[in-house]
Steps between C-alpha positions, in 0.01 A plus 500: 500500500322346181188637406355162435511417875214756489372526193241251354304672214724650173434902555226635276621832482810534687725514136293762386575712834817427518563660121382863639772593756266766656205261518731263699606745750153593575380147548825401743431810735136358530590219580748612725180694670256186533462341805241304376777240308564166638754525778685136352495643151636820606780345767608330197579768313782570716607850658607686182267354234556671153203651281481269276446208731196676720362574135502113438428388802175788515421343120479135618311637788246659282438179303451302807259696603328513174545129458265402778183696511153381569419524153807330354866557352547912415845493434568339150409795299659735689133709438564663823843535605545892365196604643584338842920629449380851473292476812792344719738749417327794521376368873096471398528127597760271710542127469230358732288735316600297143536186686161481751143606331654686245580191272152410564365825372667482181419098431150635549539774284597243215316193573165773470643680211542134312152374577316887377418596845653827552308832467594701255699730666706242676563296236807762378782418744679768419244700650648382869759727587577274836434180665328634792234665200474184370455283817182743583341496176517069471313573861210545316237304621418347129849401476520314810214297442660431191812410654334266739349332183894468307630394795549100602155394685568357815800699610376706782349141599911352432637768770210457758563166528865598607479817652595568886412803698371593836220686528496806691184732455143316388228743621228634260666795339912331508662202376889547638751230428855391530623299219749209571562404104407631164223297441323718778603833323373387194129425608469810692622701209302315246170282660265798502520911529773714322757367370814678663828529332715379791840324400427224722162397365636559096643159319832560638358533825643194684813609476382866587381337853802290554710838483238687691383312791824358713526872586148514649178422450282619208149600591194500249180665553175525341241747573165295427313810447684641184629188302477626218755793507870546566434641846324164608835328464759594698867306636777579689851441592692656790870423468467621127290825564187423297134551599335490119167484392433246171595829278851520663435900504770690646674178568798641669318787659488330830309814694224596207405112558510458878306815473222330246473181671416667859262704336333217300547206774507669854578239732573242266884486589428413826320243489726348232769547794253357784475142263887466449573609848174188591655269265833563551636164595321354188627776259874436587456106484275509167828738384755296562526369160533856380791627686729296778310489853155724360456803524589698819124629553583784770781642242265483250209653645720791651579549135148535368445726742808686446461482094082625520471736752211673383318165419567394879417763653168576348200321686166356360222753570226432792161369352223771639315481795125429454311856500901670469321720210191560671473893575519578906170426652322331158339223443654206322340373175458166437 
């Protein structure tokens, strides 16, 4: 295999890697361990692929994902790479977390650090000992109204001309959707509320989705009531495990977030299940252009139900009867 049938960016950092023999070793047993790489990029490394190849291959990665972040190219300085090396091998971060929102977070970090419009204590990068401590503190609320002021008017507008998605929950606490392309990822992430870090919202998300989705349908929800914070944005993904809020706590702690999303949403799941079991016949046609023949709905909902068992089974509670409070025999007060 040649290298340049995958590679399209010269590695940043890769020759400096490559001249520490332990460093190397470290970085090709992560890599080894993330399940998170392309599958194509990976298939063609072959079945014995030597160190030094995953380290250039994981190096051209890197500047791929640096190279296209909302807020422009990352990678030419290399400003980032041993911050982000030492993360991936000691496990802190994998490559969809480098590759999705993470990317973001740093072009954030630099396009507000250029203009003067860090704090003073975030201004020091070295002060972020990991991307997931970084990603929360450019959460700030200051810095995301900055952000929407750096960032290209009109591109919400670009992607909700484009987006597809079905609808699923619209009632006066819920907005529940299914997105059919990126576009519609993008606008829920982004258009109002929390911004979540979810891979397949980030600037790499199309091709996030296009990996994603073929094995089942993505499902995004908004809780109307609490906008503003990472529990009002939640998504999920049966064949891949993952019931997140906009944080990603916990993300592969399946149970602690069934658990959390029962107790927050009781009897949400089901009625997410009631619409795609309704609009069934229009979920598998609109899907068609995802995966061959649309999605097979009853597999799919067996899964959900399978995947979030504590989120299924819990039950929206009974409004109160008229005068249920009243003591036995009173009056009512009116």
């Amino acid at each position: 295999m040649r290298l340049d049938d995958v590679l399209i960016y010269e590695a940043n950092i890769a020759d400096k890697v490559l001249k520490d023999p332990k460093q190397t070793k470290m970085l090709a047993l992560a890599f080894r361990h993330d399940s998170t790489l392309p599958p194509n990029v990976v298939a063609k490394l072959g079945p014995r692929p030597t160190d030094d190849q995953m380290v250039k291959i994981w190096s051209d990665l890197l500047d791929r994902s640096l190279n296209a972040t909302d807020f422009g190219d990352l990678s030419r300085e290399g400003k980032f790479d041993d911050w982000l090396l030492k993360q991936y091998i000691n496990g802190v971060v994998d490559y969809e977390d480098i590759n999705g929102e993470g990317g973001d977070a740093l072009g954030l970090w630099q396009a507000l650090s250029t203009r003067g419009k860090l704090r003073p204590g975030d201004q020091d990068f070295n002060r972020f000992r990991s991307l997931p401590q970084l990603q929360k503190a450019m959460t700030k609320r200051v810095y995301r109204d900055e952000m929407d002021r750096i960032k290209a008017a009109g591109e919400i507008e670009k992607h909700k001309r484009v987006r597809k998605e079905i609808v699923l929950v619209d009632d006066d606490r819920y907005y529940a959707i299914m997105p059919l392309n990126y576009g519609a990822c993008h606008v829920f992430a982004h258009a109002a509320g929390y911004k979540p870090n979810f891979c397949t919202s980030s600037s790499s998300g199309a091709d996030w989705f296009k990996r994603y989705s073929p094995a089942g349908p993505i499902i995004s929800i908004t809780d109307k009531s609490n906008m503003e914070d990472p529990e009002g944005k939640w998504q999920f993904h049966a064949p891949t495990h993952q019931l997140v809020n906009a944080d990603q706590e916990r993300r592969h702690d399946l149970h602690w977030n069934d658990e959390r999303f029962a107790r927050f949403f009781p009897g949400l799941m089901k009625k997410i299940v009631s619409a795609m079991e309704a609009k069934s016949e229009e979920i598998t046609q609109a899907s068609e252009d995802i995966t061959p023949g649309g999605y097979d709905m009853a597999k799919q909902i067996a899964l959900i139900k399978q995947e979030f068992p504590l989120s299924f089974a819990s039950t929206e509670p009974k409004p109160k009867e008229p005068g249920a409070d009243a003591e036995p025999g009173g009056e009512e007060l009116y």
